[in-house]
C-alpha positions as CSV (number, residue, x, y, z in Angstrom):
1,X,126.2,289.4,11.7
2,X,123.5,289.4,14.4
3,X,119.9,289.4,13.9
4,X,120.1,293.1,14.7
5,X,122.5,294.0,12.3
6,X,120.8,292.0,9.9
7,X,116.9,293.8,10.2
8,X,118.7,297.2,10.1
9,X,120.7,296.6,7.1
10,X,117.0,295.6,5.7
11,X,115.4,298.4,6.8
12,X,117.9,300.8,5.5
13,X,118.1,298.9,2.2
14,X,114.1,299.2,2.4
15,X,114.6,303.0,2.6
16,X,117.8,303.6,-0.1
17,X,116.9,301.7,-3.1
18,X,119.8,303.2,-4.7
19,X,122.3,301.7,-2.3
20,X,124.3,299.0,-3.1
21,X,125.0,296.2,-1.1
22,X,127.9,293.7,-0.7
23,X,128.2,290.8,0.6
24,X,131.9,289.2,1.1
25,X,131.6,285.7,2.1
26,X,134.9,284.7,3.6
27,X,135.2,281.5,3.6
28,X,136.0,279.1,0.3
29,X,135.3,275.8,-0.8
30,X,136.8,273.0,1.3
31,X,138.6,270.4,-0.9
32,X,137.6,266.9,0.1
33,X,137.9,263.9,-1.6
34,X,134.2,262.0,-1.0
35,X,135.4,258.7,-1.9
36,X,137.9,258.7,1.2
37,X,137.1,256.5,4.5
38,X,138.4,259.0,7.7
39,X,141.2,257.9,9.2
40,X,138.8,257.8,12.7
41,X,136.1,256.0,11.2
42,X,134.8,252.5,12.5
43,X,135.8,249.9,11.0
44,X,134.5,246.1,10.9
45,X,133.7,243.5,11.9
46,X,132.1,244.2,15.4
47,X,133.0,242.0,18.0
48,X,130.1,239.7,17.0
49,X,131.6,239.4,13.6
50,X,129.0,241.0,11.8
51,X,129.5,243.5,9.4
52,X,130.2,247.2,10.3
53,X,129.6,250.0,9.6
54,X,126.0,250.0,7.5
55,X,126.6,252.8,5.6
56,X,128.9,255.9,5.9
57,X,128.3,259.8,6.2
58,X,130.2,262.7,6.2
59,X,132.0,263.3,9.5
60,X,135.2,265.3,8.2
61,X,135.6,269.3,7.4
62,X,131.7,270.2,8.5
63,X,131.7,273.3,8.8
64,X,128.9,274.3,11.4
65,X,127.7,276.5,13.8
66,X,129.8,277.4,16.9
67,X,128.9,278.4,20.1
68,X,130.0,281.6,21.7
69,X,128.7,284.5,23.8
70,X,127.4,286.6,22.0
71,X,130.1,289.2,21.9
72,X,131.0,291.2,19.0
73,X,134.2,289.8,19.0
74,X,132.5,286.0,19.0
75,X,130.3,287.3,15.9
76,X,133.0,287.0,13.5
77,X,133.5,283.7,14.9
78,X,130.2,281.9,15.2
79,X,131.1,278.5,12.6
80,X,133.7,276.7,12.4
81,X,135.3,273.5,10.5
82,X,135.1,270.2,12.6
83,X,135.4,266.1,12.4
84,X,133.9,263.6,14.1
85,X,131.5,261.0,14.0
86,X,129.5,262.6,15.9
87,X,128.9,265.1,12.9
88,X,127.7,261.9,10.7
89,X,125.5,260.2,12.9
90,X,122.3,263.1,12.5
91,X,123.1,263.5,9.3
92,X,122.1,259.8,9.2
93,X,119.6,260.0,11.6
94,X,118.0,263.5,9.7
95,X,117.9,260.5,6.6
96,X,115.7,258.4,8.4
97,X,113.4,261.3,9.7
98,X,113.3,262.4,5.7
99,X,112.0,258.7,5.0
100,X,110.0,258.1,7.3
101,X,107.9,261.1,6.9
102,X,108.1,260.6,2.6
103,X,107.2,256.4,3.5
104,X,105.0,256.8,7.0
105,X,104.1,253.1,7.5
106,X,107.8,251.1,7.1
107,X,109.2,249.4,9.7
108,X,112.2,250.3,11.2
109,X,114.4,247.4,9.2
110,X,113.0,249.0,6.1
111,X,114.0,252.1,7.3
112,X,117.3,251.1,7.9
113,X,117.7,249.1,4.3
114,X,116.7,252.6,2.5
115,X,119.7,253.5,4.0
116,X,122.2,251.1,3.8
117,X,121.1,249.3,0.3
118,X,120.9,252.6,-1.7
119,X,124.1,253.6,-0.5
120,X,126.5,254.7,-3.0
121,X,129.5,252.2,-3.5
122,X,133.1,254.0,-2.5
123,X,135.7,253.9,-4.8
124,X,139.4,254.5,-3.9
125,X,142.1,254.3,-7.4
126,X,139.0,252.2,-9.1
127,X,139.2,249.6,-6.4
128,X,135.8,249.5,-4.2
129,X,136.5,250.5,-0.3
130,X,136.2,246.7,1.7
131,X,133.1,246.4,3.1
132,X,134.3,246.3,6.5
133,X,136.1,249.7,6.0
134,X,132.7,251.1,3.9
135,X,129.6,249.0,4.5
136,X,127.1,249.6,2.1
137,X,128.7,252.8,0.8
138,X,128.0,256.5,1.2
139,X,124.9,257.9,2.4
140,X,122.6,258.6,-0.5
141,X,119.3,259.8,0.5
142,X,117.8,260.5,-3.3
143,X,118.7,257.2,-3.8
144,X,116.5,255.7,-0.7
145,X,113.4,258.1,-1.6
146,X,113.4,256.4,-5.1
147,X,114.1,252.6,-4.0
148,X,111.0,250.2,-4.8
149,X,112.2,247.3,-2.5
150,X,113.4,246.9,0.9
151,X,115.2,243.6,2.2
152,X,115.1,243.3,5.7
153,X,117.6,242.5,7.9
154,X,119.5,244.5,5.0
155,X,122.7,243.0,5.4
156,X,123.6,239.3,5.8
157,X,126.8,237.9,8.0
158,X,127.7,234.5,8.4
159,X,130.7,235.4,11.2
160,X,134.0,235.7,10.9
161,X,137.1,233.1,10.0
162,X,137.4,229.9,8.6
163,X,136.0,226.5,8.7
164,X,133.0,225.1,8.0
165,X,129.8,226.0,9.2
166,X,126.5,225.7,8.3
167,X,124.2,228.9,9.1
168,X,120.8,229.6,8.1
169,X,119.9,233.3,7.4
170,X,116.3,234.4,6.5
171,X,115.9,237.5,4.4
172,X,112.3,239.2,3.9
173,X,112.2,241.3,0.8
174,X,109.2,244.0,0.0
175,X,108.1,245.6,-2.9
176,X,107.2,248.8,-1.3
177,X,106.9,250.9,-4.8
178,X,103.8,250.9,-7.5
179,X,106.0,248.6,-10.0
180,X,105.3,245.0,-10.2
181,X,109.0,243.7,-9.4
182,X,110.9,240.4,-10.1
183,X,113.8,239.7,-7.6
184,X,116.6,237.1,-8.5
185,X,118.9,235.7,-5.5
């Protein structure tokens, strides 16, 4: 309902304490299995043959504002079910606001492992998703307010294919909690 609507159904509730009120909300619970990759989805490696993508967020069956005119007719219709990526990337990027405004003085590759390395794993039949079809898992945003380390970059790849090579990575790892911590690699 509009705005409007809304303030006079308030008033008049406001005036009528004996009137009752109903709300009918019409639309149900959307079944959808969380441990499944859309079929639109990324996947890895990128062309560099680093691993993609990080971490994964919803992007299927949001159901979310739609725009209209304004119309009576466009009020019954102002949200509606949609997929894309482009649905999971703020939800993603709304993560990162959330941590950096709980952890102010990070930098932005500890930002970015709060996401990725608290992920939670995806599991298809009891077999984890591939890592190039998951990345670190599903977004989990409890998960990244609670970590007590970062590692930074928060992946590691060492290409794509066979033969032998020999490639040296360097990993930085913080404590950034109030528990003395012991890392084993």
């Amino acid at each position: 309902i509009s705005n409007g609507a809304g303030a006079a159904i308030k008033g008049r509730a406001g005036e009528s304490p004996e009137l009752t009120l109903t709300l009918r909300f019409e639309n149900g619970v959307f079944p959808v299995d969380s441990q499944r990759v859309s079929d639109f989805s990324s996947r890895g490696p990128s062309v560099s043959g680093r691993i993609q993508p990080d971490v994964l967020a919803v992007g299927e069956f949001v159901y979310t504002a739609a725009a209209g005119n304004g119309t009576e007719t466009e009020s019954r219709n102002r949200y509606r079910v949609v997929d894309g990526t482009s649905f999971s990337a703020p939800l993603v990027a709304g993560s990162a606001a959330v941590l950096k405004s709980v952890r102010p003085n990070l930098q932005v590759g500890q930002y970015r492992s709060l996401l990725s390395n608290t992920a939670s794993p995806v599991v298809v039949d009891g077999n984890p998703v591939p890592v190039l079809s998951a990345g670190a898992g599903s977004l989990n945003l409890e998960a990244g307010l609670r970590a007590g380390s970062t590692a930074v970059p928060s992946s590691l790849s060492f290409g794509a294919g066979g033969g032998s090579v020999e490639i040296f990575r360097q990993l930085m790892i913080t404590n950034i909690g109030t528990q003395v911590e012991t890392y084993l690699l």
